[in-house]
KEKE-3310 file (N, C-alpha, C; in steps of 0.2 Angstrom, whole numbers, plus 5000, padded with zeros to 4 digits):
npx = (5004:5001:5007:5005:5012:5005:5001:4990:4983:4986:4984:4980:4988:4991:5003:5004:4997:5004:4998:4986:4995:5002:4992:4988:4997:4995:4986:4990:4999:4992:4984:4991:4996:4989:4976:4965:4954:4946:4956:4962:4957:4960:4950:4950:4954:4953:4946:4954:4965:4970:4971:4979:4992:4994:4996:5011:5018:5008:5014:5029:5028:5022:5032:5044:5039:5038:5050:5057:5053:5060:5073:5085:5090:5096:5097:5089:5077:5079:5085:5073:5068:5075:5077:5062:5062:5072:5064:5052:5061:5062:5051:5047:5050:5046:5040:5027:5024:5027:5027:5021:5029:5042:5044:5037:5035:5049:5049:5042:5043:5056:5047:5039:5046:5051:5040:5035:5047:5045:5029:5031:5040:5039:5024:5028:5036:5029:5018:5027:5031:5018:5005:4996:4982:4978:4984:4974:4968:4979:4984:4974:4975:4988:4983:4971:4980:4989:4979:4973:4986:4990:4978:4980:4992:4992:4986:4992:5001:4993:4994:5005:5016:5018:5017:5029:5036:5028:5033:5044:5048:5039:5051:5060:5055:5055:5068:5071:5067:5072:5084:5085:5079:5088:5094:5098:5089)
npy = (4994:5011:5027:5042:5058:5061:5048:5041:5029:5030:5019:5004:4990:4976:4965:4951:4951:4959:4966:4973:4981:4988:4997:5003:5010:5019:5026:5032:5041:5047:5055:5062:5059:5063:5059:5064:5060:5041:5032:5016:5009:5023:5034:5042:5054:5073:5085:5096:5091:5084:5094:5104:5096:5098:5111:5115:5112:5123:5134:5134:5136:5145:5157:5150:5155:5172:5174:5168:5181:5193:5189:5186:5179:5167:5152:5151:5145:5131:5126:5129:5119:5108:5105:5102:5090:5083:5080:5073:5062:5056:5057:5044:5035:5031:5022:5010:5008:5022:5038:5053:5067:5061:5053:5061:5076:5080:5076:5084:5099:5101:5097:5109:5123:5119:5120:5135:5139:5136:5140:5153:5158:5149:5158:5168:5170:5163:5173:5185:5199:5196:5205:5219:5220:5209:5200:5193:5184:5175:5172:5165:5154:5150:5145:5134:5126:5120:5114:5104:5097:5090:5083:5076:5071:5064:5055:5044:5040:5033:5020:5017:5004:5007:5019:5020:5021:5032:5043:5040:5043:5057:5064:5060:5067:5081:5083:5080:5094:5103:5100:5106:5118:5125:5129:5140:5151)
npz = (5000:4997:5006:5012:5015:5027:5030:5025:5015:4998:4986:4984:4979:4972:4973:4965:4954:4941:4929:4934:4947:4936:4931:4941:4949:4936:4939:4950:4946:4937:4943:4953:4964:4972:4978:4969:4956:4955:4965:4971:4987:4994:4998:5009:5009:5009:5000:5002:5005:4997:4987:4992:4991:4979:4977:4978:4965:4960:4965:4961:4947:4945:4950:4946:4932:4934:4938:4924:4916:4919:4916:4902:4886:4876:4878:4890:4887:4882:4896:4904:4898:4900:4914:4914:4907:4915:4927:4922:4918:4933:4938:4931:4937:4949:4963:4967:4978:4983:4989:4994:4998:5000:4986:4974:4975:4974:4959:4955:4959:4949:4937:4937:4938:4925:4918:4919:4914:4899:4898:4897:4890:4878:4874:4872:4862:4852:4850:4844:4831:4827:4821:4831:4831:4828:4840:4849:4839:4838:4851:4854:4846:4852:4865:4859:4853:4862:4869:4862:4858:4868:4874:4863:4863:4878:4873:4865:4873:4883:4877:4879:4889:4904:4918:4919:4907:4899:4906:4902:4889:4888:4893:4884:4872:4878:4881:4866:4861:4867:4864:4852:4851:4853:4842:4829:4822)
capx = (5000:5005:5006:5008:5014:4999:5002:4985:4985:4986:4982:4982:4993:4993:5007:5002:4993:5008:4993:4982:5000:5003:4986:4987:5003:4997:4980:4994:5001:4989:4981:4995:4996:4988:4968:4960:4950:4945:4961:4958:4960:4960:4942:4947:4955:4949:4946:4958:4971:4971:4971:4985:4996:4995:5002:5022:5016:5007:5019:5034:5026:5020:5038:5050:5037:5039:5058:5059:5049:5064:5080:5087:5096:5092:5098:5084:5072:5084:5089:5071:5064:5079:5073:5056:5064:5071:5057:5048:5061:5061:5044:5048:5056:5042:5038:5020:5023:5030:5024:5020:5035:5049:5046:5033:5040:5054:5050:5035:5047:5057:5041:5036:5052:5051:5033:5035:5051:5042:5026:5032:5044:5033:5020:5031:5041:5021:5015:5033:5030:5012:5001:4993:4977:4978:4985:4968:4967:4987:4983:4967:4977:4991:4979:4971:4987:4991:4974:4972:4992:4991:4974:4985:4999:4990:4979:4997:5004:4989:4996:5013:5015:5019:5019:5037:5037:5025:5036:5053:5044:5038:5056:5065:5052:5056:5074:5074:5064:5077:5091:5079:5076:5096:5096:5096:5081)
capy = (5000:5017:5029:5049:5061:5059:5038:5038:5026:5032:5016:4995:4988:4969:4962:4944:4954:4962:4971:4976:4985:4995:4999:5005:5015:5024:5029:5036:5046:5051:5058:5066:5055:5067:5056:5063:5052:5034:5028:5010:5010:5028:5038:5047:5059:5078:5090:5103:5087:5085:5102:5105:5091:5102:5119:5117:5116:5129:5139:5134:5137:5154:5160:5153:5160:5176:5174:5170:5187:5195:5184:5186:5176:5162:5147:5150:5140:5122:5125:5127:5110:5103:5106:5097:5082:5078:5080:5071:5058:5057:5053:5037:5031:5031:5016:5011:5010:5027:5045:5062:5068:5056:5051:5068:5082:5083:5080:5090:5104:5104:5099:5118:5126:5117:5121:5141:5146:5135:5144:5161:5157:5146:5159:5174:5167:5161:5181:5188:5197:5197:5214:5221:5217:5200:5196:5187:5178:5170:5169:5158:5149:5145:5140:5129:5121:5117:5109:5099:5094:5088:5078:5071:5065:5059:5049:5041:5040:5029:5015:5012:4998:5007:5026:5025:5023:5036:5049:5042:5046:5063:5066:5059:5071:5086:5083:5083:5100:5108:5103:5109:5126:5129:5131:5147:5151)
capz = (5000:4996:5011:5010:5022:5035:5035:5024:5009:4993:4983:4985:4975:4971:4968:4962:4948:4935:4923:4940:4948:4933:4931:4949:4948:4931:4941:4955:4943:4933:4950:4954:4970:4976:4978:4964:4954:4959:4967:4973:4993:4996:4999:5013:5007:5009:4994:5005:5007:4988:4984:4996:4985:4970:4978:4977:4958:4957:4968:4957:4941:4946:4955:4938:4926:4935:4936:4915:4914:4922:4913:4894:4884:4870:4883:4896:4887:4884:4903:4908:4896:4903:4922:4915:4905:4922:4932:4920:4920:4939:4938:4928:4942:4954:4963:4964:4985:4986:4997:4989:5000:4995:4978:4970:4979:4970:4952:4953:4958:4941:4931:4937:4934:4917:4913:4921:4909:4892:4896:4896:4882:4870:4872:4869:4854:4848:4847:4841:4825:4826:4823:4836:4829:4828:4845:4852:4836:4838:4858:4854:4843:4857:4869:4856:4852:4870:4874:4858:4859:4874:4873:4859:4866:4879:4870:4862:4881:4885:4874:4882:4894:4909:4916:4919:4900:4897:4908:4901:4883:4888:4893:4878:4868:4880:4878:4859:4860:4870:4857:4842:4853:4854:4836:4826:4815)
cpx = (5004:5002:5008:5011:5011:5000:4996:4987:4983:4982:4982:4985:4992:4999:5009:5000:4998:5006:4990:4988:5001:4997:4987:4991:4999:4990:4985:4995:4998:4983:4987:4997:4993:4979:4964:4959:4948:4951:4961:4962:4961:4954:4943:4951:4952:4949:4953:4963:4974:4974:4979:4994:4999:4998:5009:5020:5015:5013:5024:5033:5023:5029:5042:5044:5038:5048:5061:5057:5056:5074:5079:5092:5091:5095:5093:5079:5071:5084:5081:5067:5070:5079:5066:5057:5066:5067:5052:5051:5060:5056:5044:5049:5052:5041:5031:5021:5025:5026:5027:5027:5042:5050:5041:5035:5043:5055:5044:5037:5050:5052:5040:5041:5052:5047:5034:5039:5047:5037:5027:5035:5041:5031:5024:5033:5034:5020:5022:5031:5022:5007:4996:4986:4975:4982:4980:4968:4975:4986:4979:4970:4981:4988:4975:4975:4989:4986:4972:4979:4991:4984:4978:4988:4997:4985:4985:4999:5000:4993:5003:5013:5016:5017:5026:5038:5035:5031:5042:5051:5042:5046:5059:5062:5054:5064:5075:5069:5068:5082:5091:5079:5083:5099:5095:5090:5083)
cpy = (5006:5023:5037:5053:5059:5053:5035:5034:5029:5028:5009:4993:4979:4966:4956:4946:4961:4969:4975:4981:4991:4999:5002:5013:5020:5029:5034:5039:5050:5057:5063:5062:5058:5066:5061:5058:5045:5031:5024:5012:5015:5033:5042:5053:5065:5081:5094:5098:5086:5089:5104:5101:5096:5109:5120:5115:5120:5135:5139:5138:5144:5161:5159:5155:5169:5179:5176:5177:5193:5193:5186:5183:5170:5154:5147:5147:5134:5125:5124:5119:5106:5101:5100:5092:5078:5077:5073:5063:5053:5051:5047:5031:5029:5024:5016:5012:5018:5030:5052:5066:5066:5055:5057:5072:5084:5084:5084:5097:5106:5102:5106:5121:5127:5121:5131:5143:5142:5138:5150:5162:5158:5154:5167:5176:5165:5169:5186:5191:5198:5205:5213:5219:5211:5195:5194:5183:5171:5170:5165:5153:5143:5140:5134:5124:5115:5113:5105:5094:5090:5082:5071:5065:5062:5054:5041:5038:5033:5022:5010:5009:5001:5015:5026:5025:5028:5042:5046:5045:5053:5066:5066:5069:5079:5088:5086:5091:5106:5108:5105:5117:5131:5132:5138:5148:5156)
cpz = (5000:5004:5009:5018:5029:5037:5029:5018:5002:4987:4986:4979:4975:4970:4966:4956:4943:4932:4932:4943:4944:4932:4936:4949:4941:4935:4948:4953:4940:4937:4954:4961:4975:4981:4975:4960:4956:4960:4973:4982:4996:4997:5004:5013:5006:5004:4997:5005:5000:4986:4986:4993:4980:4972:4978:4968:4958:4959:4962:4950:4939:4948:4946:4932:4929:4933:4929:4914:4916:4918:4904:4893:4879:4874:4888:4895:4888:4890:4906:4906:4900:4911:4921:4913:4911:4926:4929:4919:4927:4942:4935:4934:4950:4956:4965:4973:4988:4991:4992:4990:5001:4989:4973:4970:4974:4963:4951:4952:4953:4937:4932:4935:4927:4912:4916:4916:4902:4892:4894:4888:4876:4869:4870:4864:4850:4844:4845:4833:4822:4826:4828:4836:4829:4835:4849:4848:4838:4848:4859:4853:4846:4860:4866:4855:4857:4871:4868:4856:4864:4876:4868:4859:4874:4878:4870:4870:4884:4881:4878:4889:4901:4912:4918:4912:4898:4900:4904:4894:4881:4889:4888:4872:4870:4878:4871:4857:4861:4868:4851:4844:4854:4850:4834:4821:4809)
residu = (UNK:UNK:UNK:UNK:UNK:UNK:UNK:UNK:UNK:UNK:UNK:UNK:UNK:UNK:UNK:UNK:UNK:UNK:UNK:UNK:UNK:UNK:UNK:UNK:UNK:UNK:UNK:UNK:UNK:UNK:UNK:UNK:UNK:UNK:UNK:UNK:UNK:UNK:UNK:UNK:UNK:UNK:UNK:UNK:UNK:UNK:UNK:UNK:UNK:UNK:UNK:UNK:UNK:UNK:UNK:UNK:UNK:UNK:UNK:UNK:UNK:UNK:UNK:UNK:UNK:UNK:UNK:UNK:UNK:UNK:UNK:UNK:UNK:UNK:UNK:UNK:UNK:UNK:UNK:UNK:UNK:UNK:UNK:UNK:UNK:UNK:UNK:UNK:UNK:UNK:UNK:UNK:UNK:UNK:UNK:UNK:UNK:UNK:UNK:UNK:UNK:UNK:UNK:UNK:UNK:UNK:UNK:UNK:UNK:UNK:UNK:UNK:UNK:UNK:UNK:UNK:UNK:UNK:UNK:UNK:UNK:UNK:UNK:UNK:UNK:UNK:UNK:UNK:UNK:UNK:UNK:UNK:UNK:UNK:UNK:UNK:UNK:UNK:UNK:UNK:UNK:UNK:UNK:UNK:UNK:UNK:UNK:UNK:UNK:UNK:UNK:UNK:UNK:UNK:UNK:UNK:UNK:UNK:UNK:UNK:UNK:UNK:UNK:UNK:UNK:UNK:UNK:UNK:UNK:UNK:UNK:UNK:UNK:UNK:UNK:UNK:UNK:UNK:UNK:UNK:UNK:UNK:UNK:UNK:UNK)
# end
């Protein structure tokens, strides 16, 4: 069983059942391990327990997009995908019995980092060039981009055998971004 900081359980795990395990672990993740969604074994989780989970993301992903708003340079992009490839590896690596504060923690931390300086960036480099006029149509268009990319790839994500696949997968991809973004245009 999976245990969090308070001791409570997170999920049940089998481990006589291989497919039932991963299944288990991708519902951990995809929860953030945080008890949202049906995660087997754990209901008593508070909405405000939950919630509480997800704020060193939001904090992080609020502070370094601040920071990028403040920094110059044509490296601060790679350095910050390269913050969330690791984060994103990290999370590969989780075991299905971990604790939000041992094995989440930390790469939730550089996911934010990551996703704080590529929001700013992308969406800065997205409207560069653009008339004045036309900057709600090319900021629709981002946000489109983002919520139907991202439905996408994980539609494709769902297929692969495990979520440490899926994170080392998201990573390889983040990786070759960050050495495509180093290029010159």
């Amino acid at each position: 069983m999976t245990t969090d900081a308070s001791g409570g359980r997170l999920l049940r795990v089998s481990s006589h059942d291989p497919h039932r395990k991963a299944t288990d672990h991708h519902r951990l993740v995809i929860a953030g391990g945080s008890g949202h969604g049906p995660v087997p074994g754990r209901q008593s989780r508070t909405p405000l327990e939950a919630g509480l989970t997800q704020l060193p993301l939001a904090l992080v992903i609020t502070l370094s997009s601040w920071a990028t708003g403040k920094v110059s340079g044509r490296h601060v992009l790679p350095v910050g995908l390269l913050a969330l490839a690791g984060g994103l590896a990290w999370l590969s690596r989780i075991p299905a019995d971990g604790t939000f504060p041992v094995d989440l923690l930390g790469p939730t931390l550089l996911i934010g980092i990551g996703l704080g300086v590529a929001f700013v960036r992308l969406t800065a480099m997205s409207s560069t060039g653009v008339p004045a006029a036309d900057n709600g149509l090319a900021g629709g268009l981002v946000n489109a981009t983002r919520q139907i990319g991202g439905a996408i790839g994980l539609s494709f994500l769902t297929l692969l055998p495990s979520s440490g696949a899926a994170f080392l997968a998201c990573a390889a991809l983040t990786l070759l971004i960050s050495a495509l973004s180093t290029r010159k245009a």
